[in-house]
ZAFIGU-12414 format. One line per field, with one value per residue (C-alpha): residue in three letters; x negated, y negated, z negated. Coordinates in steps of 0.25 Angstrom, whole numbers. Layout:
BEGIN
vexlum (ALA_...)
x (X_...)
y (Y_...)
z (Z_...)
// end
This chain:
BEGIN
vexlum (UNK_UNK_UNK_UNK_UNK_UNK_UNK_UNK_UNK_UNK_UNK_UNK_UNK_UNK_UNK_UNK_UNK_UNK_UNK_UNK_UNK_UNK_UNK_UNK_UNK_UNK_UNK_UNK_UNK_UNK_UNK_UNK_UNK_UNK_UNK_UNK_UNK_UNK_UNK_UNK_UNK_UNK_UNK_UNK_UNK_UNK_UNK_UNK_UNK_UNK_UNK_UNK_UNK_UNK_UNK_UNK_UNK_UNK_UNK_UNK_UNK_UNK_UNK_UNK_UNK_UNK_UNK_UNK_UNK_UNK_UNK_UNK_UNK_UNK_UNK_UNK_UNK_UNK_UNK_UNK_UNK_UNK_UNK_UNK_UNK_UNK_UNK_UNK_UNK_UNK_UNK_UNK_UNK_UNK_UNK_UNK_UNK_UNK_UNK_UNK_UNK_UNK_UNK_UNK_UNK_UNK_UNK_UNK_UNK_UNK_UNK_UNK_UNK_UNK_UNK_UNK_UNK_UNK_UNK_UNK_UNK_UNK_UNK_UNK_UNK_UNK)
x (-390_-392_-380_-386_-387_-374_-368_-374_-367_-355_-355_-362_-361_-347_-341_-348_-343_-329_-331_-335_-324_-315_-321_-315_-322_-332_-335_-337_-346_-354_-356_-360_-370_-376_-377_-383_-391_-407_-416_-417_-403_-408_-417_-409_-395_-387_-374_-366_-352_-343_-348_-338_-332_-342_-345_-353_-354_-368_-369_-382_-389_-402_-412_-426_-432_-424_-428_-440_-444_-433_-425_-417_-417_-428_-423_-427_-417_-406_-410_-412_-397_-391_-397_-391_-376_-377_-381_-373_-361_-364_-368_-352_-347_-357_-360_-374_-380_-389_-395_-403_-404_-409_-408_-406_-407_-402_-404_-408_-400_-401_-406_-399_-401_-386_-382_-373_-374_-366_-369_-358_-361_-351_-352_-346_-348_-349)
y (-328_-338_-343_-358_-353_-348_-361_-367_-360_-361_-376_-380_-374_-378_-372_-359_-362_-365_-348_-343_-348_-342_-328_-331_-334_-322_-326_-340_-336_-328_-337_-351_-341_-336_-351_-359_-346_-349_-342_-352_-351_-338_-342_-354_-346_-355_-351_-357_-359_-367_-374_-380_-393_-403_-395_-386_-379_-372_-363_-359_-354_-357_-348_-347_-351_-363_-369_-375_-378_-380_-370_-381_-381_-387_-400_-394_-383_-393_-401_-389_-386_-398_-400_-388_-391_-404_-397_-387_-397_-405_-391_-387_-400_-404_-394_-392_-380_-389_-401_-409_-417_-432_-436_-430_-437_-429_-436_-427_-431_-416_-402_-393_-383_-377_-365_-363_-375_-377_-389_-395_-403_-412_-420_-432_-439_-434)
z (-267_-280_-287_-280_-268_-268_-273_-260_-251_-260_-256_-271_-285_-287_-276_-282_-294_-289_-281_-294_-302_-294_-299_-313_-325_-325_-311_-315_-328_-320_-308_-318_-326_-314_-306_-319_-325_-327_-334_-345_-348_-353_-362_-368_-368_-360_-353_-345_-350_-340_-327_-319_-315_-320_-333_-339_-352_-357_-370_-376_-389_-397_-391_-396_-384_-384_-397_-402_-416_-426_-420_-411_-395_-388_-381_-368_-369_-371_-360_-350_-356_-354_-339_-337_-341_-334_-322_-321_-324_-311_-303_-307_-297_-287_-273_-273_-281_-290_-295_-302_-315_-315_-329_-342_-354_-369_-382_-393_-407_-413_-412_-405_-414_-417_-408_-398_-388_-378_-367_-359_-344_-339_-327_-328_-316_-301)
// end
């Protein structure tokens, strides 16, 4: 059974969460890496840090598959990060097992070209 579809028959991802954190930290870690792994976490080096309550950390590196000319991250990766913490941020309070974006708008000022990163995702109304 898939980590979504266990978090159905939990009653959403929250209340799974909610199970795995009563398993302790390690049961926790493991659980949030297993729920929000894809393979392009792989390739881009992105980890989930904290999920829970609203809020969601992500770190990741610079990896060559994620740069493009200049040695700086291609905007799309930052995107595809970003989307992700936001997310996995809502996934953390509401009880359904996924959802959808509607609308994201970043505003590019400077390279991101500096590693590590780390992303945060907060909701702040819900």
């Amino acid at each position: 059974m898939s980590y979504m579809e266990r978090a159905a028959k939990a009653g959403g991802l929250k209340k799974l969460l909610e199970q795995a954190k009563e398993q302790g930290p390690h049961g926790r870690e493991d659980t949030l890496e297993k729920i929000f792994h894809m393979p392009l976490f792989d390739l881009v080096g992105l980890r989930v840090e904290k999920a829970e309550g609203g809020h969601c950390e992500l770190s990741f590196g610079l990896s060559k598959e994620a740069t493009r000319e200049g040695e700086m991250m291609h905007g799309g990766i930052t995107m595809f990060v970003l989307d992700n913490a936001a997310s996995m941020a809502v996934m953390t309070l509401n009880n359904g097992v996924s959802q959808s974006t509607l609308e994201l708008k970043v505003n590019f000022l400077s390279p991101v070209s500096h590693p590590p990163f780390k992303v945060q995702g907060d909701v702040i109304k819900y």
